[in-house]
MARKOL-156126 format. One record per residue (C-alpha): x, z, y. Coordinates in steps of 0.2 Angstrom, whole numbers, padded with zeros to 4 digits, always signed. Each point is the difference from the previous one (the first is absolute). Example, Ala and Ser with C-alpha at 12.3 -4.5 7.8 and 13.67 -1.06 7.14 Angstrom:
// residues 2
+0062+0039-0022;+0006-0003+0017;
This chain:
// residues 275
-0002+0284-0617;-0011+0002-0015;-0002+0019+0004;-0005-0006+0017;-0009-0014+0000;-0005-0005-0019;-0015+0001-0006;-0014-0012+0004;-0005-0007-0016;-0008-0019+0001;-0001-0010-0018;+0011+0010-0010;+0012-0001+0015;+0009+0013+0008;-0001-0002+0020;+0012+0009+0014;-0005-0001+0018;+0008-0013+0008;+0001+0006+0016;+0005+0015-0004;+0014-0006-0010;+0006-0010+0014;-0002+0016+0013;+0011+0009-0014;+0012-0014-0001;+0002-0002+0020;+0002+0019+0006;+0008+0005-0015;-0011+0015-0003;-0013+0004-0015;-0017+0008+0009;-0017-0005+0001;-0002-0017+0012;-0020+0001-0004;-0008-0007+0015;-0016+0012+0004;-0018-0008+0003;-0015+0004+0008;-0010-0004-0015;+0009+0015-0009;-0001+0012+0014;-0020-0003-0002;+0003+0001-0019;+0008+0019+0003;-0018+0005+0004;-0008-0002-0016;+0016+0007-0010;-0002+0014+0010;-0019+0003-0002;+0007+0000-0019;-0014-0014-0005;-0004+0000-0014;+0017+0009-0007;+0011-0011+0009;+0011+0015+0005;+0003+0005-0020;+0004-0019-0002;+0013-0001+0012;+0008+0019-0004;+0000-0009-0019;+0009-0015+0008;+0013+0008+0011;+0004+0009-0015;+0004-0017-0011;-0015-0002-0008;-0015-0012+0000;-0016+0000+0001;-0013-0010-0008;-0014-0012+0010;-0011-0014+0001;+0005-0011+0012;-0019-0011-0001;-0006+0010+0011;+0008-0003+0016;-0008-0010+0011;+0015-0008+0009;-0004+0008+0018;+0010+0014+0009;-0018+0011+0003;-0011-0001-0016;+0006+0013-0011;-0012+0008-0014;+0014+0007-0014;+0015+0007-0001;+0006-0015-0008;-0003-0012+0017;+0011+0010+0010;+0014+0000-0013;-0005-0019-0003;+0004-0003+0020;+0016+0010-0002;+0008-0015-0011;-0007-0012+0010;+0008+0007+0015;+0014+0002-0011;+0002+0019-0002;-0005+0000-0018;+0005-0011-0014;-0011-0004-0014;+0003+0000-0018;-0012-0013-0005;+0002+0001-0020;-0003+0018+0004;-0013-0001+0012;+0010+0014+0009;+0009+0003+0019;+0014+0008+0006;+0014+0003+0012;+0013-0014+0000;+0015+0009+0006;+0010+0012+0010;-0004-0011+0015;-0021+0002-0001;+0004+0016-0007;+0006+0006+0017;-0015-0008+0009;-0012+0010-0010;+0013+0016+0003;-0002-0004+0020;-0020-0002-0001;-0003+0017-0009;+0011+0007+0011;-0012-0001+0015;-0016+0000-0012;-0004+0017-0002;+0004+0000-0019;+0002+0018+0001;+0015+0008-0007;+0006-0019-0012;+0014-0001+0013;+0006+0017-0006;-0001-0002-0019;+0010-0018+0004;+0012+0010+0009;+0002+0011-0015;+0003-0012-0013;+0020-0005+0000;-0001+0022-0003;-0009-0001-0014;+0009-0015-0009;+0017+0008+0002;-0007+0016-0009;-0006-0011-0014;+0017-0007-0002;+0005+0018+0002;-0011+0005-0014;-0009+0014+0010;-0016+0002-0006;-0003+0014+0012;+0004-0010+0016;-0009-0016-0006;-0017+0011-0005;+0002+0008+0017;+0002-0016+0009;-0013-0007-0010;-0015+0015+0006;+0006-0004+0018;-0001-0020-0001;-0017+0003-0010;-0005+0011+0014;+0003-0010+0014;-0008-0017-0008;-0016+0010-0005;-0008-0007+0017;+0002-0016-0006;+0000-0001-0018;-0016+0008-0012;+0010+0016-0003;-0010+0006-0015;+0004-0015-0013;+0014-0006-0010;-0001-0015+0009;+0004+0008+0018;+0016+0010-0012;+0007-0019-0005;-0003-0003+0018;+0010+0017+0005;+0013-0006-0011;+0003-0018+0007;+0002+0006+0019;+0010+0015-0008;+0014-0015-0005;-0002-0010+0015;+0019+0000+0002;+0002-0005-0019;-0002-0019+0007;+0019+0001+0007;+0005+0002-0017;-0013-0006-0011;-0012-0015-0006;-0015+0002+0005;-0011+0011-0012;-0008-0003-0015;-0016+0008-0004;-0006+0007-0015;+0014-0010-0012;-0005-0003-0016;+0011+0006-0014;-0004+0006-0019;-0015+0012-0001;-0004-0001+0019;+0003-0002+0020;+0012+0008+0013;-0007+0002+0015;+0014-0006+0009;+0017-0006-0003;+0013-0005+0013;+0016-0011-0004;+0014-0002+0008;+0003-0014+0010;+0017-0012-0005;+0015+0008+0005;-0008+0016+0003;+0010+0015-0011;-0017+0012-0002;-0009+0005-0014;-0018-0007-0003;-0014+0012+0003;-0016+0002-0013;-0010+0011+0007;-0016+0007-0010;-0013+0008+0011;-0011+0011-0007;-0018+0005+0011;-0005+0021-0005;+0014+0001-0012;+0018+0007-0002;+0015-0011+0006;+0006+0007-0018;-0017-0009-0008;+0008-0015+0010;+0016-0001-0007;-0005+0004-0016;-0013-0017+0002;+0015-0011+0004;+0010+0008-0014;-0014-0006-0011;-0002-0015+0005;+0017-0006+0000;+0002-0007+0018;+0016-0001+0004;+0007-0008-0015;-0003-0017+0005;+0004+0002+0015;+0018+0008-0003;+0012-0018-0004;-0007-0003+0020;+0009+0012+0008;+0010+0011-0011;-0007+0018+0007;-0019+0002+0000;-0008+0017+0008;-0017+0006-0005;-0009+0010+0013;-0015+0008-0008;-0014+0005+0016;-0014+0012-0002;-0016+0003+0012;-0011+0018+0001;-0013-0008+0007;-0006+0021+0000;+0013+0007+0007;+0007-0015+0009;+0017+0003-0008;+0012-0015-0004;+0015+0002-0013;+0014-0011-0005;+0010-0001-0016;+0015-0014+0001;+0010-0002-0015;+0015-0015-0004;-0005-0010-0015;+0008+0003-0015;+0000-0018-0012;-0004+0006-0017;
């Protein structure tokens, strides 16, 4: 149920959808119960058109992340939209997004809206983000494998086939690369953390295991025209699995280089070793 349906934040409060749960309760069957609406239908116009960088937002948010926006702006209609920040501000409204406000930041619920955004890219001409989804589970299971080969490989295909969508020359559309790169990691972990802090610096992103769930957390360092080697070393440096190893027990550390020249990704995963 809180995979599902969680998420809503109101007050400090965590909210499921009711309905939803009760759909869940009556067929006896987890899937999405989301009830579609014109407004949104309308809204798939603008996300399309990639106002503003709507389409980066989203790509961020399917992946577990969030995004940050100013919510003054809107104007409380369905047709008045000048930022990017309206349409996404509609989107909680309508109950798609849910908003962070100590944060002033947005993002996806649960598995449930998760799905609806799966299903409106799907006939949104977003180019080739249905494959690099598609790919995900892959790549996960060769992190766990520690094939830094497979993952690098996986990781020029999914970079490849989100470049219509992301800004493929930055190190923000890398992060970007990387998030939809573990789309499946959501099955097994929270949702993730971006750019933790520990000691001398940041992680870009760290997944953590969900209760009950037997995997090793995940710290991956990204490194934007630099070696995956010059990535691991940074994480090595800065210590970052060592708060994070009474968590979980087993920590990987997955070290990513970009040649923005040569357009070459490399992958270094090593187990960490407590000193």
């Amino acid at each position: 149920m809180e995979k599902w349906y969680d998420g809503y934040l109101l007050g400090g409060l965590s909210i499921y959808n009711p309905k939803s749960v009760v759909d869940a309760l009556m067929w006896k069957k987890f899937k999405s119960y989301w009830t579609g609406t014109e407004t949104y239908e309308a809204l798939k116009a603008y996300i399309d058109m990639n106002f503003d960088g709507l389409k980066e937002a989203v790509t961020v948010m399917l992946g577990g992340g969030r995004c940050k926006i100013d919510p003054t702006t809107f104007q409380n209609d369905m047709t008045t939209f000048k930022t990017r920040d309206d349409v996404l501000t509609l989107l909680v409204h309508l109950g798609y997004l849910t908003y962070d406000e100590k944060n002033s930041e947005v993002f996806i619920p649960n598995q449930e809206i998760s799905q609806e955004f799966v299903r409106s890219i799907k006939v949104g001409g977003w180019g080739g983000l249905m494959d690099a989804l598609n790919r995900s589970e892959e790549l996960l299971f060769a992190t766990w494998a520690m094939d830094g080969g497979a993952v690098a490989e996986g990781m020029a295909k999914i970079h490849g086939e989100t470049a219509s969508v992301l800004q493929n020359n930055s190190e923000n559309s890398l992060t970007c690369a990387i998030l939809i790169a573990y789309y499946s990691a959501k099955a097994y972990y929270l949702n993730p953390v971006m750019e933790m802090p520990k000691g001398k610096g940041f992680a870009d992103v760290v997944y953590l295991p969900k209760r009950g769930v037997d995997k090793p957390a995940l710290v991956v360092e990204l490194k934007w025209d630099k070696s995956a080697k010059g990535a691991m070393a940074q994480i090595k440096d800065k210590e970052y699995g060592e708060w994070i190893l009474g968590y979980t027990g087993e920590v990987l550390l997955v070290g990513i280089g970009y040649d923005k020249g040569k357009k070459t990704h490399q992958c270094v995963i090593e187990t960490y070793e407590k000193k």
